[in-house]
N, CA, C and O atoms as a DFTB+ gen file, in Angstrom:
688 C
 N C O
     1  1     -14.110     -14.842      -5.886
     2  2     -13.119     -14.168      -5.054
     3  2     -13.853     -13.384      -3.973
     4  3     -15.006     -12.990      -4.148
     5  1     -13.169     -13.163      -2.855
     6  2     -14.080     -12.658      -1.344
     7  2     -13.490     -11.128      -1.856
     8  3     -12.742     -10.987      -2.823
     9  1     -13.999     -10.015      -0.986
    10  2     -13.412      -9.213      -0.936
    11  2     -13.098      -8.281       0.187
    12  3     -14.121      -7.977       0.800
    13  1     -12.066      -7.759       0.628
    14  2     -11.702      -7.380       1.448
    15  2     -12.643      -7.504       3.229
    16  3     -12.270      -7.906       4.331
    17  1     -13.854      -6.972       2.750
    18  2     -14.905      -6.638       3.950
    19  2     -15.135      -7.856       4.519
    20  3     -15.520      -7.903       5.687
    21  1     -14.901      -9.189       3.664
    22  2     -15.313     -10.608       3.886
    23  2     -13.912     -10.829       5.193
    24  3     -14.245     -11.392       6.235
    25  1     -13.053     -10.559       5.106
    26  2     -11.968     -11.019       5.707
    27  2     -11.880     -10.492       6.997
    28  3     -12.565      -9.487       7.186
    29  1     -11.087     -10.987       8.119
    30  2     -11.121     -10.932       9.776
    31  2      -9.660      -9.863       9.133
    32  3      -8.807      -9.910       8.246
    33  1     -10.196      -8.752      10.518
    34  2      -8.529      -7.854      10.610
    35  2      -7.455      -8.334      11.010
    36  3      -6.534      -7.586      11.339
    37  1      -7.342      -9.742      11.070
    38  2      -5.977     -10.382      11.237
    39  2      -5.768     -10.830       9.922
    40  3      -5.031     -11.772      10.214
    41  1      -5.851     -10.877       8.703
    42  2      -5.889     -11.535       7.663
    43  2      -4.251     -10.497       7.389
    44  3      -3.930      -9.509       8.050
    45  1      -3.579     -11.028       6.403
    46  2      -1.936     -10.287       6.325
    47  2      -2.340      -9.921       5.287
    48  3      -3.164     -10.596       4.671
    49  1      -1.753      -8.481       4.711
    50  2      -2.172      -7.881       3.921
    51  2      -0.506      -7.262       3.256
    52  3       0.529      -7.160       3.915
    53  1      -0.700      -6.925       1.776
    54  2       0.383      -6.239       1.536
    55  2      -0.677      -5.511       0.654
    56  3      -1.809      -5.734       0.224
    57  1       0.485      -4.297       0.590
    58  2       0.063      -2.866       0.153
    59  2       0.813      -2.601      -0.615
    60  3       1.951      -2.360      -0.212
    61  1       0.444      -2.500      -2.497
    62  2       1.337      -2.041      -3.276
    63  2       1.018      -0.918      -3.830
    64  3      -0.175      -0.838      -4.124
    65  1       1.978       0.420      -4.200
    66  2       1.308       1.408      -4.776
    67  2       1.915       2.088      -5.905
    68  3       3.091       2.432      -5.791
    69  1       1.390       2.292      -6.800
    70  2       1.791       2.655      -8.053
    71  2       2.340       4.060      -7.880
    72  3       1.851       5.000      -7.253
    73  1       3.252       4.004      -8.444
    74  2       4.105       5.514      -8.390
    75  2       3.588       6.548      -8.894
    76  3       3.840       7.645      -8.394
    77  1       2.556       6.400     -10.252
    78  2       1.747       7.643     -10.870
    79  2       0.255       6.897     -11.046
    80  3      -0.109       5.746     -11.287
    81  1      -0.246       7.865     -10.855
    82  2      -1.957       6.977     -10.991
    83  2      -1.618       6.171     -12.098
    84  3      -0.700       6.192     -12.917
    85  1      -2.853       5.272     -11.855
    86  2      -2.961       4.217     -12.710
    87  2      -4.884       4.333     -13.337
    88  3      -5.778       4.260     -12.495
    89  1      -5.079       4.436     -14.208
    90  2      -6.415       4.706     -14.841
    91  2      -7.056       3.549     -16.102
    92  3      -6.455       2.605     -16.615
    93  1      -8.332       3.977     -16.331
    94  2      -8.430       3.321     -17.621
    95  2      -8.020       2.033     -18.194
    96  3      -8.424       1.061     -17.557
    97  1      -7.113       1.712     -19.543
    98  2      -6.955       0.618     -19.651
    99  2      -5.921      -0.118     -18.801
   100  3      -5.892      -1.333     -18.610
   101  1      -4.922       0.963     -18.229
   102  2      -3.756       0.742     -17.706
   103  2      -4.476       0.097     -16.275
   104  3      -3.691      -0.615     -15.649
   105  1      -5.492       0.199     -15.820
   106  2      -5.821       0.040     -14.298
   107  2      -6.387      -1.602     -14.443
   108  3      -6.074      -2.596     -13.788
   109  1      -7.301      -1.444     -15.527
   110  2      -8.193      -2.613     -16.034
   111  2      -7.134      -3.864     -15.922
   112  3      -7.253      -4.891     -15.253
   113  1      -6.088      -3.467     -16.765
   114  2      -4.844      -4.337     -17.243
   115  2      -4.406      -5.092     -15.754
   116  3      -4.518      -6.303     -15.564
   117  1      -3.975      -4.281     -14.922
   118  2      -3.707      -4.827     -13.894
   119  2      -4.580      -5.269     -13.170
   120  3      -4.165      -6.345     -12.738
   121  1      -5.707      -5.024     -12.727
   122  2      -6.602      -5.966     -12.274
   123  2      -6.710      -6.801     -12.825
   124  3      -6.352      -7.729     -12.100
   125  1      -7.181      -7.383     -14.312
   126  2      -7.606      -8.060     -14.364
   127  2      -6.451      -9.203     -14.408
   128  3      -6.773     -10.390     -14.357
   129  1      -5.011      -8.773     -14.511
   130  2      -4.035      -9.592     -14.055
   131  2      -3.975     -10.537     -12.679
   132  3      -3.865     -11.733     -12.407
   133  1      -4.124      -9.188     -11.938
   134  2      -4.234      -9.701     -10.698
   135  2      -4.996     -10.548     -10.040
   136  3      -4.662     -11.373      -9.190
   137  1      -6.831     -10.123     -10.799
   138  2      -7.835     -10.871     -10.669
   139  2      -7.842     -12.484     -10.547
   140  3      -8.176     -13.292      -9.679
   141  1      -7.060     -12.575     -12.456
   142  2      -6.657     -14.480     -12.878
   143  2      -5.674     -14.917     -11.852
   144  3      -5.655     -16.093     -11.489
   145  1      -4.833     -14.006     -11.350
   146  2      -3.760     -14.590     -10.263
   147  2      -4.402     -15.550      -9.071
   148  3      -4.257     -16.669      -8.579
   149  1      -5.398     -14.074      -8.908
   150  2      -5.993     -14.682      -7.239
   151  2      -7.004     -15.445      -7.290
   152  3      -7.363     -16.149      -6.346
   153  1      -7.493     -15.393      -8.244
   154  2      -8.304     -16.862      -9.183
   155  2      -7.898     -18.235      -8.739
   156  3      -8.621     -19.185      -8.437
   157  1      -6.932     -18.167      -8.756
   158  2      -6.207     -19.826      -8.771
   159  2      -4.707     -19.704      -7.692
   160  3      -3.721     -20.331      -8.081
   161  1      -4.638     -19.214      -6.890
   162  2      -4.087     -18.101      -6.039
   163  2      -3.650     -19.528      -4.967
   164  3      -4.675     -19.811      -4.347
   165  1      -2.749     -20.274      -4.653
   166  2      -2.617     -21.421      -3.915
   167  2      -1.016     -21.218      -3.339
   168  3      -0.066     -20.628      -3.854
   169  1      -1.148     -22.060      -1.882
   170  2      -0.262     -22.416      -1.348
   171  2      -0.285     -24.120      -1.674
   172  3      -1.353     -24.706      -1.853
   173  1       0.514     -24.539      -1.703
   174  2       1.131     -25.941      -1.692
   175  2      -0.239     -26.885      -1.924
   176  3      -0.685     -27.719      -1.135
   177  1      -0.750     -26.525      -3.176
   178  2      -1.708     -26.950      -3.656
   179  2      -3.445     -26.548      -2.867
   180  3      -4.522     -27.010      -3.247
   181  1      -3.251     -25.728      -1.899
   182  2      -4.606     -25.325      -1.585
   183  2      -5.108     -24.358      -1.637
   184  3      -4.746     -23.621      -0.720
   185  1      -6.216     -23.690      -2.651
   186  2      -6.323     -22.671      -2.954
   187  2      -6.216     -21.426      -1.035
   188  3      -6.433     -21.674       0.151
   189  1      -5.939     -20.649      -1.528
   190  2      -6.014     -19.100      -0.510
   191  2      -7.340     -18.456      -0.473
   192  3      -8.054     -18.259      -1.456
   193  1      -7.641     -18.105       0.914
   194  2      -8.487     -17.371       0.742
   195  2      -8.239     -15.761       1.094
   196  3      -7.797     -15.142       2.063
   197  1      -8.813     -15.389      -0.344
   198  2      -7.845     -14.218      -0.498
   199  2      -8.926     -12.749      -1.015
   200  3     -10.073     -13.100      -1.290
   201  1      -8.727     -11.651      -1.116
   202  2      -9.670     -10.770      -1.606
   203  2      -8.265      -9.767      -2.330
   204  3      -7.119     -10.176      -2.516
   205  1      -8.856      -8.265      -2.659
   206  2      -8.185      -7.546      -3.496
   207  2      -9.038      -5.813      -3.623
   208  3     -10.240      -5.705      -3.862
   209  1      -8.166      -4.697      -3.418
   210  2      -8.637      -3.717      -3.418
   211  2      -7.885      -2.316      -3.659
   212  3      -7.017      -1.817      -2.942
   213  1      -8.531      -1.720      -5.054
   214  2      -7.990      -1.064      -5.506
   215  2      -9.118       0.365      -5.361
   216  3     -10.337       0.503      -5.464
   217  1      -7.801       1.405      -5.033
   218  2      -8.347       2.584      -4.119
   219  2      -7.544       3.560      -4.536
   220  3      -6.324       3.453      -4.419
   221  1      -8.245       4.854      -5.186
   222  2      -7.437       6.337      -5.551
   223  2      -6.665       6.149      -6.763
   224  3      -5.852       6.987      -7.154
   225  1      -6.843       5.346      -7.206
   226  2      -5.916       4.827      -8.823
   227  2      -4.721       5.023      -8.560
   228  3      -4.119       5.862      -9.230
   229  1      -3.986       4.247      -7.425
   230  2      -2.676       3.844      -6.543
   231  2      -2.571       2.903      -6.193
   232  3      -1.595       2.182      -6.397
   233  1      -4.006       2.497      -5.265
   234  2      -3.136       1.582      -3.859
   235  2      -3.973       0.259      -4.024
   236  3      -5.190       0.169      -3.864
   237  1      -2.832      -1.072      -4.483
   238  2      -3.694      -2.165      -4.168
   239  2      -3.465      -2.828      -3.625
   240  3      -2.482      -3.531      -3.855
   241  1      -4.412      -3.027      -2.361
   242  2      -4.272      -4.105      -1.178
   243  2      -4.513      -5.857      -1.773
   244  3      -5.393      -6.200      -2.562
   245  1      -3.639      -6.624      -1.242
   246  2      -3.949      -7.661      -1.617
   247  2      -3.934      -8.321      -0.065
   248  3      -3.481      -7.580       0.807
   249  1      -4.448      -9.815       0.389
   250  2      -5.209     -10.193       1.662
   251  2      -5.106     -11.218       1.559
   252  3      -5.513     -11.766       0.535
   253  1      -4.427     -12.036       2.729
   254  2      -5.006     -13.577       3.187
   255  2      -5.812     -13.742       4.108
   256  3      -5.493     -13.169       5.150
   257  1      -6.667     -14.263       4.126
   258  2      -6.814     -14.924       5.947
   259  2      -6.211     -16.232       6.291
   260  3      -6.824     -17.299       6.326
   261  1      -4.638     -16.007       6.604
   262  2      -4.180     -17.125       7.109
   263  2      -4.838     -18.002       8.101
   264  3      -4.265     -19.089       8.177
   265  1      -5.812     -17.887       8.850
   266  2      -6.213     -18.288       9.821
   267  2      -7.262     -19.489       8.872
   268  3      -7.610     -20.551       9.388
   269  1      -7.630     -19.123       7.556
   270  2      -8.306     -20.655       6.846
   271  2      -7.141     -20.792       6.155
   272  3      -6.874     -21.986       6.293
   273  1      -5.679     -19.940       5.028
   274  2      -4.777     -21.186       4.370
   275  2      -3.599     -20.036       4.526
   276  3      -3.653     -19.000       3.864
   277  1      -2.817     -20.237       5.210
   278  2      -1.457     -19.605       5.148
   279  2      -0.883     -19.604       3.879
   280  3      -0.880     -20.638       3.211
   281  1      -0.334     -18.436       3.415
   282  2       0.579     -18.086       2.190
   283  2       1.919     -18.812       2.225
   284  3       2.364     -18.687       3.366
   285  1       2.587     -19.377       1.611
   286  2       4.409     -20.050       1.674
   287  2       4.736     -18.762       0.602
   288  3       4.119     -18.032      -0.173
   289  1       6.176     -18.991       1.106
   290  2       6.738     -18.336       0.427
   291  2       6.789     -17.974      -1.168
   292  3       6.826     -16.918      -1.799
   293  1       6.774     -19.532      -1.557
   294  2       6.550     -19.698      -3.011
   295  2       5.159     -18.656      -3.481
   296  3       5.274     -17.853      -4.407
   297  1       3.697     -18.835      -2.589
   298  2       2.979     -18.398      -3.290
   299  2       3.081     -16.884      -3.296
   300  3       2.487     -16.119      -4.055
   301  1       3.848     -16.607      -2.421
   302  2       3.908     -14.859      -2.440
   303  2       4.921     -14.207      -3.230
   304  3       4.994     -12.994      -3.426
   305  1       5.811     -15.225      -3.734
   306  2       6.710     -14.956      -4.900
   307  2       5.908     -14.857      -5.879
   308  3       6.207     -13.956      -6.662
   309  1       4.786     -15.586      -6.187
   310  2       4.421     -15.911      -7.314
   311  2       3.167     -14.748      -7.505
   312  3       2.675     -14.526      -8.612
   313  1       2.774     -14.113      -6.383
   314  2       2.232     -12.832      -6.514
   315  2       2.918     -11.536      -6.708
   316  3       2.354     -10.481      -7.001
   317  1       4.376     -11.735      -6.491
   318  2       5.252     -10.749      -7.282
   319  2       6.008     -10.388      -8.403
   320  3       6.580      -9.356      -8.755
   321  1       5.829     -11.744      -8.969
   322  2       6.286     -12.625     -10.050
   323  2       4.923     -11.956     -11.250
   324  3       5.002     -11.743     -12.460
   325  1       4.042     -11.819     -10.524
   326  2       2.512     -11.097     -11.534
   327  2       2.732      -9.575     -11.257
   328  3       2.544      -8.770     -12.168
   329  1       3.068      -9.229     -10.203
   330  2       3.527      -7.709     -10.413
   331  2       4.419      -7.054     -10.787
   332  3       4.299      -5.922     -11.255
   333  1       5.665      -7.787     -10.609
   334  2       6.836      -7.214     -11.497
   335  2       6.530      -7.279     -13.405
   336  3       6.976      -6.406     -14.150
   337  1       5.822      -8.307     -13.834
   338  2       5.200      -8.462     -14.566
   339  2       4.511      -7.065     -15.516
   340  3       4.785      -6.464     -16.555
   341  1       3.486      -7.011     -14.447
   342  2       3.125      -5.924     -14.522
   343  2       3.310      -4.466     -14.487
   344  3       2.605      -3.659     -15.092
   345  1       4.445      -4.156     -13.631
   346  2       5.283      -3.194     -14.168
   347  2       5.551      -3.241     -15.266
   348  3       4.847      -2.609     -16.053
   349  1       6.653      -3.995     -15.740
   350  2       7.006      -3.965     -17.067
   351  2       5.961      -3.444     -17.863
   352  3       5.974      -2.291     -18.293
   353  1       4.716      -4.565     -18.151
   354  2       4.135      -4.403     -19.330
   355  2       3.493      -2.798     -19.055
   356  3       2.771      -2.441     -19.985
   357  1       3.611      -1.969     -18.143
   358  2       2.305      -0.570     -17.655
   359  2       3.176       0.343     -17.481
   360  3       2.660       1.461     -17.492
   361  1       4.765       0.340     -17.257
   362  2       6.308       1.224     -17.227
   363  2       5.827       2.024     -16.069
   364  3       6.200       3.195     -16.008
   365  1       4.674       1.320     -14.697
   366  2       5.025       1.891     -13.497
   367  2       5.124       1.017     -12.368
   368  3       4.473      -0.019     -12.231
   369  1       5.959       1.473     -11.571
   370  2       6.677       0.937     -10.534
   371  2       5.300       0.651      -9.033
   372  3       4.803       1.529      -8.327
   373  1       5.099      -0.497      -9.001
   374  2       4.154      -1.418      -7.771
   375  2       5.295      -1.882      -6.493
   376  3       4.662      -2.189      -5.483
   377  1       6.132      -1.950      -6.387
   378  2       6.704      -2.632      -5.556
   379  2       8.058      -1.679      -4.876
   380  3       8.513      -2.295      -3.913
   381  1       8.692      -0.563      -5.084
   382  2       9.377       0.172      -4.444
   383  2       9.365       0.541      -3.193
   384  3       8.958       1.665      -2.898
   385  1       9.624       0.026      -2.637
   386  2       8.898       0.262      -1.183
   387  2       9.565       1.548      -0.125
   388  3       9.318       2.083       0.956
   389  1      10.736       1.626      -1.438
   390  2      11.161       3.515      -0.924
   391  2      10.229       4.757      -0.930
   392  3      10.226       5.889      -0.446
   393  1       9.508       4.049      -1.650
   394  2       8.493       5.394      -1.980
   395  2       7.626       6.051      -0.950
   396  3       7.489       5.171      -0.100
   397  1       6.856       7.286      -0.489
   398  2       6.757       7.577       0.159
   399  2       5.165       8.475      -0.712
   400  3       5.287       9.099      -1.767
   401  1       3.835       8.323       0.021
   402  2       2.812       8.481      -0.323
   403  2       2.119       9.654      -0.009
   404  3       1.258       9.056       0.636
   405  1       1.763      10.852       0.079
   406  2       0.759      11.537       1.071
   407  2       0.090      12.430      -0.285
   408  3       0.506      12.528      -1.439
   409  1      -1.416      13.170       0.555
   410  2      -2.494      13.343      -0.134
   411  2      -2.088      15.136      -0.109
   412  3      -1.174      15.634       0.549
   413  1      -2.913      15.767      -0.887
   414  2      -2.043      17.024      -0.595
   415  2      -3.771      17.560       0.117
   416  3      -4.726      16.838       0.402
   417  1      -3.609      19.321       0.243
   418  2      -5.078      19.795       0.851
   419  2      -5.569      19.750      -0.144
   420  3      -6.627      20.313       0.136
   421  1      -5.652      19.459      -1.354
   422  2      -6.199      19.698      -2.597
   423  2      -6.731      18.186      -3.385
   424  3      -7.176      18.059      -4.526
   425  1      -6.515      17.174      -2.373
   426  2      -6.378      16.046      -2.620
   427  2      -6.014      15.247      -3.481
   428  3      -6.492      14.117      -3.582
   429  1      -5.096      15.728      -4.245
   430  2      -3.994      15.213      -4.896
   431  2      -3.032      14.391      -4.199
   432  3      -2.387      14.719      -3.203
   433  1      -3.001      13.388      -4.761
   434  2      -2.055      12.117      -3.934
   435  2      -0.771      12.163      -4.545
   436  3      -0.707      11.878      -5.741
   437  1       0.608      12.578      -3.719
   438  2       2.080      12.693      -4.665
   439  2       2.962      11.336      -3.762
   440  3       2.875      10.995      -2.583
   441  1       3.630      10.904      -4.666
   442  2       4.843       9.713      -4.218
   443  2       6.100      10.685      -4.793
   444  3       6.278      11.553      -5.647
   445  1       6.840       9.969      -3.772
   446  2       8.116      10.366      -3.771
   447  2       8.839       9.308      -3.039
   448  3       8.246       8.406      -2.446
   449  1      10.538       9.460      -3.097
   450  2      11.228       9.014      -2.887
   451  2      11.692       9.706      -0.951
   452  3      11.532      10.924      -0.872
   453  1      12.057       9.207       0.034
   454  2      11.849       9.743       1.302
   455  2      12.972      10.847       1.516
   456  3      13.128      11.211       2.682
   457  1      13.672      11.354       0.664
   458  2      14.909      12.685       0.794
   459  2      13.561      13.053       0.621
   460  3      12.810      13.287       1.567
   461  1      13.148      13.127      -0.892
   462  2      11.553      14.607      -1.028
   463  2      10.774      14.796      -0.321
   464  3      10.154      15.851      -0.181
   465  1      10.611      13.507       0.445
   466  2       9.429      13.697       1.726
   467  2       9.899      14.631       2.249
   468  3       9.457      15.779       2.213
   469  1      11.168      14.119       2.980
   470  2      11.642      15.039       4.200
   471  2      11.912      16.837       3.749
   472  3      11.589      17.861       4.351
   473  1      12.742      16.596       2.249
   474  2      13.013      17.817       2.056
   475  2      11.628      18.571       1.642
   476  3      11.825      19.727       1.267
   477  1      10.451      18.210       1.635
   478  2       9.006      19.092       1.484
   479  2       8.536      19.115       2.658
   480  3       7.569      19.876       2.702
   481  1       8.838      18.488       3.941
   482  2       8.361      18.617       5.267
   483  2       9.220      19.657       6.005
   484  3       8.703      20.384       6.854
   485  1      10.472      19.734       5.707
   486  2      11.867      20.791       6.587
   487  2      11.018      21.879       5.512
   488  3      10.332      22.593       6.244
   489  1      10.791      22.302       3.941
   490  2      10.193      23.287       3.440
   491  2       9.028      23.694       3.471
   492  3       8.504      24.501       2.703
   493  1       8.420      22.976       4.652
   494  2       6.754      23.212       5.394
   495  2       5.916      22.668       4.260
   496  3       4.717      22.523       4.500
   497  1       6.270      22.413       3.314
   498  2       4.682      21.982       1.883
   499  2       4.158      20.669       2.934
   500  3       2.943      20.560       2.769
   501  1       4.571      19.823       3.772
   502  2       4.570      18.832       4.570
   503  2       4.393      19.270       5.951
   504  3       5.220      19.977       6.526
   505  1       3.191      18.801       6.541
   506  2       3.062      19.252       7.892
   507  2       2.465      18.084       8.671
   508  3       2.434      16.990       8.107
   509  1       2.019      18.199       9.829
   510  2       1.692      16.901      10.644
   511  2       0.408      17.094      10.305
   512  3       0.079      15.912      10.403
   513  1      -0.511      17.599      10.007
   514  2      -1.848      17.424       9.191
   515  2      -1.798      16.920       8.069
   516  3      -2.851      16.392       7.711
   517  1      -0.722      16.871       7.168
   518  2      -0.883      16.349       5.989
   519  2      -1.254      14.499       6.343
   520  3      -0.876      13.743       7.237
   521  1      -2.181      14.318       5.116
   522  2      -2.951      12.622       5.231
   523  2      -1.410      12.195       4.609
   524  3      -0.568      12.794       3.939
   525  1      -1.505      10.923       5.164
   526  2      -0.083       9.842       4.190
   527  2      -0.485       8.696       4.497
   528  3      -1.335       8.431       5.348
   529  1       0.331       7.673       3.563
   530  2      -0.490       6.510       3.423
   531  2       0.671       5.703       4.132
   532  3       1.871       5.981       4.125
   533  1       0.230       4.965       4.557
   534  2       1.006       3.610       5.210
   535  2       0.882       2.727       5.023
   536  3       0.350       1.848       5.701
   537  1       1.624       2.679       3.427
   538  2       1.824       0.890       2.754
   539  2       2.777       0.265       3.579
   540  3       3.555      -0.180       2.735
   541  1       3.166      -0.017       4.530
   542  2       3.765      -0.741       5.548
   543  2       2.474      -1.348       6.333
   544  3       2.896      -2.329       6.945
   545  1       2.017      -1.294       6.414
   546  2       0.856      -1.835       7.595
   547  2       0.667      -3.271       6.466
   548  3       0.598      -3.326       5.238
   549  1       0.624      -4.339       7.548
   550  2       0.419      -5.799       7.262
   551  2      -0.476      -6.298       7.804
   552  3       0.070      -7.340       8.168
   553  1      -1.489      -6.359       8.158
   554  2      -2.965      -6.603       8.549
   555  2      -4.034      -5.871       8.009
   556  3      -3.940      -4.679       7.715
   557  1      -4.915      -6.460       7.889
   558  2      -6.840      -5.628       7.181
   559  2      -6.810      -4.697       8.601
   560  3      -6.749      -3.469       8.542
   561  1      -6.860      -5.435       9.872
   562  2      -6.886      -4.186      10.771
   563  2      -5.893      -3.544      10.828
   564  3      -6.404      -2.436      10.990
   565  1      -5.189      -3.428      10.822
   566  2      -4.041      -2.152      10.475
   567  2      -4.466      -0.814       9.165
   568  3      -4.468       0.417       9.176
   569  1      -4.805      -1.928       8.091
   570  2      -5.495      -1.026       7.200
   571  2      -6.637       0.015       7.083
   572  3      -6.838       1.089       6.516
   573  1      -7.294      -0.858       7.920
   574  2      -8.286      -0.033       8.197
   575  2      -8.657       0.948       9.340
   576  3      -9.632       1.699       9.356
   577  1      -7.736       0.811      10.260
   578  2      -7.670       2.079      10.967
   579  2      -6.394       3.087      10.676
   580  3      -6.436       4.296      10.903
   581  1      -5.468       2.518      10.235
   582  2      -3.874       3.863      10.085
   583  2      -3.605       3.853       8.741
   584  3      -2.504       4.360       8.526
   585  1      -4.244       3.429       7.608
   586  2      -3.710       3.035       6.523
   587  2      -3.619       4.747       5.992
   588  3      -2.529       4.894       5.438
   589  1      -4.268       5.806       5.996
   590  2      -4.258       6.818       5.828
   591  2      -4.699       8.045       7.054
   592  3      -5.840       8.370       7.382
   593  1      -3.743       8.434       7.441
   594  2      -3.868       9.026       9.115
   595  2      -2.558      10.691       8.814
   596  3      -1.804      11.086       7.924
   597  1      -2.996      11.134      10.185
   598  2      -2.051      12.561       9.627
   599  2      -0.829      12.191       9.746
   600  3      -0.719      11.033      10.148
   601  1       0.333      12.850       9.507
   602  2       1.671      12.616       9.196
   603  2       1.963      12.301      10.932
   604  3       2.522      11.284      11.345
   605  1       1.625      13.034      11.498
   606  2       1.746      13.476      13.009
   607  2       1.662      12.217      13.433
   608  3       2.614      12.001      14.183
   609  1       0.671      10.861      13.258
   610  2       0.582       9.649      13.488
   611  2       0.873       8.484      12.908
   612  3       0.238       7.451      12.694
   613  1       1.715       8.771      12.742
   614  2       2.689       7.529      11.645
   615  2       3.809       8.067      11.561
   616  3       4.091       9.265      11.569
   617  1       4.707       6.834      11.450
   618  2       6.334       6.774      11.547
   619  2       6.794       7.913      10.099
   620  3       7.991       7.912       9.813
   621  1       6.018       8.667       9.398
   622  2       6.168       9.622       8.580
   623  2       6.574      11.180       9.642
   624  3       7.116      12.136       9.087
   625  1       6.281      11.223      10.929
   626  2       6.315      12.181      11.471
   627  2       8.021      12.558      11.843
   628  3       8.553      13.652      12.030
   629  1       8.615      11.123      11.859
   630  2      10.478      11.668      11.890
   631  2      10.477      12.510      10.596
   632  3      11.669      12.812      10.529
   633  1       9.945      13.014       9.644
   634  2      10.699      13.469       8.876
   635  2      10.103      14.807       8.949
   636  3      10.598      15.642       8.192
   637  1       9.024      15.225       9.801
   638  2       8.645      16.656       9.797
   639  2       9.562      17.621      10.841
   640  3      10.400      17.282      11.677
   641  1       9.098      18.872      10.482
   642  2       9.766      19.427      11.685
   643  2       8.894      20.401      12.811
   644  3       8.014      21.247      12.651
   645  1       9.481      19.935      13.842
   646  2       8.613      20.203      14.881
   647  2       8.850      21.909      15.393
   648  3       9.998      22.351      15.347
   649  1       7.877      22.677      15.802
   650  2       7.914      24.024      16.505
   651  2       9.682      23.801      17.805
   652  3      10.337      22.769      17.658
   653  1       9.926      24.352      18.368
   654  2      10.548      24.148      19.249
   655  2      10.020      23.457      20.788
   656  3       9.067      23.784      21.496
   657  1      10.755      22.689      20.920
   658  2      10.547      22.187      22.443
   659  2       8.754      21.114      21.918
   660  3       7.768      20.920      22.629
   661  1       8.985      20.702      20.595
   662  2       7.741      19.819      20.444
   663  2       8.365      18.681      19.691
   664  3       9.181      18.651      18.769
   665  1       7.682      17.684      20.419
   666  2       8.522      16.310      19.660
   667  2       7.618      15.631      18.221
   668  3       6.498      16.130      18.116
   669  1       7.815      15.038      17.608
   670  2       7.031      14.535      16.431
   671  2       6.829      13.153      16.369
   672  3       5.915      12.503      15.863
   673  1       7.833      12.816      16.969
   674  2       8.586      11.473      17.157
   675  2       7.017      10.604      17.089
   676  3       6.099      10.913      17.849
   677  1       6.896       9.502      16.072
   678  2       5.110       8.251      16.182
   679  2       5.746       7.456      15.987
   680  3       6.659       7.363      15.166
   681  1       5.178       6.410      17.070
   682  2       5.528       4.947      17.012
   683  2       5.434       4.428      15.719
   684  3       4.627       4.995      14.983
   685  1       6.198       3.286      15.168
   686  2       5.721       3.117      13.788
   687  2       4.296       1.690      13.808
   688  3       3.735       1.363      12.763
């Protein structure tokens, strides 16, 4: 299996993140799930070239480089088909994509649902310095430059609140 660094920043990427850390056997478990997946990891009979990266006992990037074998639909079902999976058997949630990520000053990483975002950003615990993660980004280059950036620069900034006469408003 390649891994991430091997791949061009156009390669499509999804970003799944576990709702409470994930550690120990519970982390092992899922990798090594994921591992046998991307093992044998194929579109319409041709293997993918694919990598995998797990970061902060949360966030795991998974990677094509379509540009050597495009993903079909089927095979990206069948990579969710191993993570829903995996929920079940670990009772935490990979695929919610309501969820909402940021690091605290203490570097503690909290998820939430996006009312708590907002309602901890209108109660200042949330500010445009705060780091947040942007499991939305679908490219290695995307990942690797905004994947964790201040609130202030990412579509996380509608939910802060701004001084007067200051906008917050980030492209997403």
């Amino acid at each position: 299996m390649h891994r991430l660094t091997d791949l061009p920043d156009s390669a499509r990427c999804w970003i799944f993140a576990a709702a409470s850390p994930l550690t120990g056997d519970a982390a092992t478990a899922l990798l090594t799930a994921v591992d046998q997946h991307l093992a044998r990891w194929a579109a319409h009979g041709t293997p993918l070239v694919c990598a995998r990266d797990w970061q902060d006992d949360r966030f795991l990037t998974i990677a094509v480089d379509e540009a050597a074998t495009g993903a079909s639909g089927c095979s990206i079902d069948g990579l969710f088909r191993v993570l829903n999976e995996q929920e079940a058997h670990l009772g935490v949630s990979l695929t919610d994509g309501a969820r909402v990520y940021w690091r605290t000053a203490a570097g503690t990483i909290c998820s939430d649902h996006r009312p708590a975002f907002k309602a901890a950003a209108a109660a200042g615990t949330i500010s445009a310095e705060t780091s947040v993660f942007d499991t939305t980004v679908s490219t290695l280059g995307r990942r690797r430059m905004a994947f964790e950036v201040p609130a202030a620069q990412s579509w996380h900034a509608r939910y802060l609140v701004a001084p007067a006469g200051v906008s917050t408003t980030a492209s997403a």
